[in-house]
N, C-alpha and C positions, 0 to 999 in steps of 0.2 A: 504494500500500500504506500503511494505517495504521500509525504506529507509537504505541507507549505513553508513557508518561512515563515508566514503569519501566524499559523499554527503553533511554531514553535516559539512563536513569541507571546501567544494566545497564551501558552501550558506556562512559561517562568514566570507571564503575569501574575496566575492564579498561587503562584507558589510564593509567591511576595518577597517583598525588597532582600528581607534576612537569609533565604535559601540564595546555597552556591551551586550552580547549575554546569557542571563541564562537557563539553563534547571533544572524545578525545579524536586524534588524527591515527595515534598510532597505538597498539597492543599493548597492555600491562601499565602498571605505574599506580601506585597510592597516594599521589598527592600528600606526599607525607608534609612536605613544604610551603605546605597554600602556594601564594601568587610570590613567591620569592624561591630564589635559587642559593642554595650555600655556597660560601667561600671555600672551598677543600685551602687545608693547611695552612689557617688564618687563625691567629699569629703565631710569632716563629714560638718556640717553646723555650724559653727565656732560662728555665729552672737547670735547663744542661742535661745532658743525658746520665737517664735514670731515674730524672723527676718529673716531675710537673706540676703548674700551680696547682693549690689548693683551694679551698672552695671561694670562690670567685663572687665576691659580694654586688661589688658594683663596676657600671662602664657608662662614660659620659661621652659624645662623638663633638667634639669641639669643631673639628674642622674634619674632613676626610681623612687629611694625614694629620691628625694631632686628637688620638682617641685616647681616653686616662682608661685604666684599669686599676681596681681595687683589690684585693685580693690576700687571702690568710696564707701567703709563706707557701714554701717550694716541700712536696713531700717527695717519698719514692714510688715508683708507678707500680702499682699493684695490677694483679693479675686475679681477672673476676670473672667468673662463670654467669653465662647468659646475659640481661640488662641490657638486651640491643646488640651485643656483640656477637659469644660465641661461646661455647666452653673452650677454657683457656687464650681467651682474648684479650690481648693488650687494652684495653680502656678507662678514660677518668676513673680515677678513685672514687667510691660509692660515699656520702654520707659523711664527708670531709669536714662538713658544718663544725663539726666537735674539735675539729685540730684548731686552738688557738693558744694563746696564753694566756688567757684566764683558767685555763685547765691546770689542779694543782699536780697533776701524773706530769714529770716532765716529757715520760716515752709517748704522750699527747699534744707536745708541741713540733709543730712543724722547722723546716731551717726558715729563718724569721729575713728572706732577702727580698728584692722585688714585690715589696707588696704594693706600692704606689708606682706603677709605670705608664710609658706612654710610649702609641706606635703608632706608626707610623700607615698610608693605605697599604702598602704589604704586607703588616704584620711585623714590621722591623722595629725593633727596640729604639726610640729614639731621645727617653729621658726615664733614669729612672732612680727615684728620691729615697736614697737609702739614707741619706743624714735625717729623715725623719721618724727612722722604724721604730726605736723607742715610744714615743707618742702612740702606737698601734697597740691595739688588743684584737679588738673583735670588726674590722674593717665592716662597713652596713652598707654607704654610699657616697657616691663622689658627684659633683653639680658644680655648675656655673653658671650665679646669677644675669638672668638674659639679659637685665636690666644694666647692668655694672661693664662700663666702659673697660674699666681696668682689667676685668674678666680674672676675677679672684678665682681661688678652684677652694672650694668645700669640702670637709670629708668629715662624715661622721662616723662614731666608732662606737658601738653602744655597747661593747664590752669594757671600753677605758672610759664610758661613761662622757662622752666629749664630742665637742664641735670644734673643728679646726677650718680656720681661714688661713688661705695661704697667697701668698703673690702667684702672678701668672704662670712665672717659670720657675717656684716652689723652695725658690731661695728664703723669703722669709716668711714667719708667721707671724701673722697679721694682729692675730684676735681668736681667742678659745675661749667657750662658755664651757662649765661646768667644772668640776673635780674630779684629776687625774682616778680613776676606779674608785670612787666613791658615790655609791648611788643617792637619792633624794629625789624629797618632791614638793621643793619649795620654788625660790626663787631665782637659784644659782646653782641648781645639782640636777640632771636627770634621771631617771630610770629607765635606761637604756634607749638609746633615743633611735630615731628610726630614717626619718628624711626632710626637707627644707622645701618652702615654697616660699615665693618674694611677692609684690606688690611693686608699683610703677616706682614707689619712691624709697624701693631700699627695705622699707617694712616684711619683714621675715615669722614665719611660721614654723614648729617643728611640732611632728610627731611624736609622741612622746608615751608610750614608748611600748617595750615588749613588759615591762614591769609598772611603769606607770601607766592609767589608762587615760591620757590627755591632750591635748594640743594647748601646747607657747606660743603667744606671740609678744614678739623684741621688735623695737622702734627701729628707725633705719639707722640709729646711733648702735642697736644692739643693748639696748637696753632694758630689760625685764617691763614689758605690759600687763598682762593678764594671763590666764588661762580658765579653760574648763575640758569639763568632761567626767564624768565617775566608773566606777569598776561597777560591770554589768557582773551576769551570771551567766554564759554559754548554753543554748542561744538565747541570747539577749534582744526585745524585739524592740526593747523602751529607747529614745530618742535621749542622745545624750552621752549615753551608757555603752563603753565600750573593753574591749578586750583585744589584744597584741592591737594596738593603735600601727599600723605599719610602714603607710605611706601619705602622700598629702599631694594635691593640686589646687591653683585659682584659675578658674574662669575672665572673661572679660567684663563680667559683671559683678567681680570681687567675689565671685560665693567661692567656698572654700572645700573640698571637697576631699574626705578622712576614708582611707581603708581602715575598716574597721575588721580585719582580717580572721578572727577568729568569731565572728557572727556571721561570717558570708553575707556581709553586707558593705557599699558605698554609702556613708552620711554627710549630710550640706548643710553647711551653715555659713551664715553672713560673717563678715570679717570683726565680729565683737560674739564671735559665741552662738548667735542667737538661732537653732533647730530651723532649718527650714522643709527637706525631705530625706527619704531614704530608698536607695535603690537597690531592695533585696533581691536574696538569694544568687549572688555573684560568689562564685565560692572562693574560698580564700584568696583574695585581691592580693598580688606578692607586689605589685610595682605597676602605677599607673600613670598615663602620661596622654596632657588633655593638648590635642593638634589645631592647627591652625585654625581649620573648620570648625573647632570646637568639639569637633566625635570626639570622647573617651575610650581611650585604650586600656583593657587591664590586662595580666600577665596571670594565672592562677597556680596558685601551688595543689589544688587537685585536678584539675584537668589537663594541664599545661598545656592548655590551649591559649592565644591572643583570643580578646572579644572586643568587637567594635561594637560603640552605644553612640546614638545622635544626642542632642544636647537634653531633650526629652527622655533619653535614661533606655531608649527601644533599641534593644538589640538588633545591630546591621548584621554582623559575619562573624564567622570564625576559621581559626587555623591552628595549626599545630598539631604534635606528635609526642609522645612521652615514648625517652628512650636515652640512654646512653650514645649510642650510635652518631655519629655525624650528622647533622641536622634537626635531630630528636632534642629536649630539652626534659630538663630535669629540676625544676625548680628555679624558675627565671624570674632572679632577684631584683635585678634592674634591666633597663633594655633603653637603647636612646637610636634614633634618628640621626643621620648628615646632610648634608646637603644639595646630597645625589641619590638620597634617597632609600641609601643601603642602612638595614636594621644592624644595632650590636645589643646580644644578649649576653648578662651573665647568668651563670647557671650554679646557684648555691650548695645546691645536690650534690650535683657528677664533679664541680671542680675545672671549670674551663668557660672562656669565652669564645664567641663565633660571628660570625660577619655575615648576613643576607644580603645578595641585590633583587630588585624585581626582576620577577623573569619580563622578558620580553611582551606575551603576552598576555599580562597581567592586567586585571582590570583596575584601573586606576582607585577609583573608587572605594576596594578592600586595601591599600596599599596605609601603613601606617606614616598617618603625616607626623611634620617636626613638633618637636616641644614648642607648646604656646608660650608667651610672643619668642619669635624668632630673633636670637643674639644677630647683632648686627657684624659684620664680618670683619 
């Protein structure tokens, strides 16, 4: 039987905006990658042979070539059975999350080198800030405010319990809140803090935290305003009340927008605290990032799949794979955008970052856009 072309446009109609609809050309393939193609052997493997990073907290895409990577320390490549691999397959180390120095077992400390670097679009090592390693525990995330000419680089550690400012090329530090591994929940301490959202003028927000259940916000001097938020009880549906507070976004409209990670829920509030909605059942939100257009992207630490929402909270698309294997993701901690478009994710899990471009014929549309507003170049 013939079909039309109107026909076939008749059928994806009825199946609406959120179904992804492929007609393939050629035999076989699972779309394990959605509309992006992997980098193979992106970036070089810094740690030397016999290691490899360990669990790989965060990745910021400044420019094409000048990507930060966060990360807990160089371990040795373990050889793991199945997870995408194979039996007796070389692959990231499973469950790295644990190798830090906050662990009191020293044989649980990873070698403490390369945990703040930077590469280059090949993957080539081309800064890498070891006069900082001390200040590291629990590496979480790395950012640079879009806003800030000077384009400081951020890192927080929510195992040393700290926010660190740094200059551009990481010579000095700028400005640190909190106490060196001393946690709190007042007005100078956090409990373990999570990630950083700005405002036009400098005005800063953090998550706060895996132990605290809050969100800070610091003047554009960095100077303690307010907080709220209180300790729910899992799952928590009440407004307000949250648990692993994870990650943080603003809108163009100042609202403020909290993974609330361990209630499988996004919550919104105005930039003084004040409840406006909540967009449940997103299951554990690991890292989100609100695009130019506005769609919100989250990352899930149960499905590891990308899901795209319009401004309206309505699920557009999804992608992704869970798996150790090349392309598969394992806990995708952070994830950023460049300027050409290519995704980096890190992956907390498995222990390793990875570089996407869009495939070719990729529909624009599910292509994850840049962090909102766009740093100026």
């Amino acid at each position: 039987m013939k079909i039309s072309g109107k026909a076939v446009l008749a059928f994806i109609g009825v199946l609406g905006v959120g179904a992804t609809v492929a007609i393939s050309q050629e035999k076989g393939g699972s779309d394990t990658t959605g509309p992006y193609e992997l980098v193979s052997n992106w970036p070089e493997n810094i740690c030397g042979d016999g290691y490899q990073v360990g669990s790989t907290a965060g990745i910021w895409a400044e420019t094409p070539d000048r990507v930060f990577i966060f990360q807990r320390g160089c371990l040795p490549v373990l050889k793991t059975e199945g997870s995408g691999g194979g039996p007796g397959d070389l692959v990231p180390a499973r469950n790295t999350s644990s190798y830090d120095l906050s662990q009191k077992d020293p044989a649980r400390h990873p070698r403490w080198d390369h945990v703040l670097y930077v590469v280059n679009k090949q993957g080539k090592m081309i800064e890498s800030w070891e006069q900082h390693n001390a200040k590291f525990v629990r590496p979480h995330r790395v950012l640079i405010n879009p806003y800030d000419p000077e384009k400081h680089v951020w890192l927080v550690d929510d195992g040393a319990q700290m926010i660190y400012k740094f200059t551009h090329d990481g010579k000095t530090l700028v400005k640190s809140w909190g106490e060196f591994k001393v946690a709190g929940n007042d007005d100078k301490h956090f409990g373990r803090p999570t990630d950083i959202a700005w405002l036009p003028d400098g005005t800063f927000f953090v998550s706060d935290g895996y132990t605290n259940t809050r969100v800070v916000k610091f003047d554009k001097d960095g100077k303690y305003v307010m907080a709220w938020g209180q300790k729910g009880t899992p799952p928590e549906k009440r407004p307000g009340y949250m648990n692993t507070v994870h990650a943080i976004a603003i809108d163009k409209a100042r609202r403020i927008y909290i993974s609330d990670r361990a209630n499988d829920r996004i919550q919104i509030f105005d930039e003084n605290g004040k409840f406006i909605e909540e967009w449940p059942n997103i299951l554990r939100p690991y890292s989100v990032l609100l695009a130019e257009n506005q769609h919100f992207w989250v990352s899930s630490g149960t499905t590891q799949k990308f899901t795209q929402y319009d401004p309206s909270g309505k699920l557009l698309s999804s992608w992704g794979t869970f798996g150790a294997f090349p392309g598969g993701f394992w806990g995708v901690h952070q994830f950023s955008v460049d300027s050409e478009g290519a995704v980096y994710t890190a992956d907390v899990h498995v222990g390793r970052p990875q570089k996407f471009v869009p495939r070719k014929d990729a529909n624009p549309a599910h292509l994850i856009g840049r962090y909102w507003p766009v740093a100026k170049p």
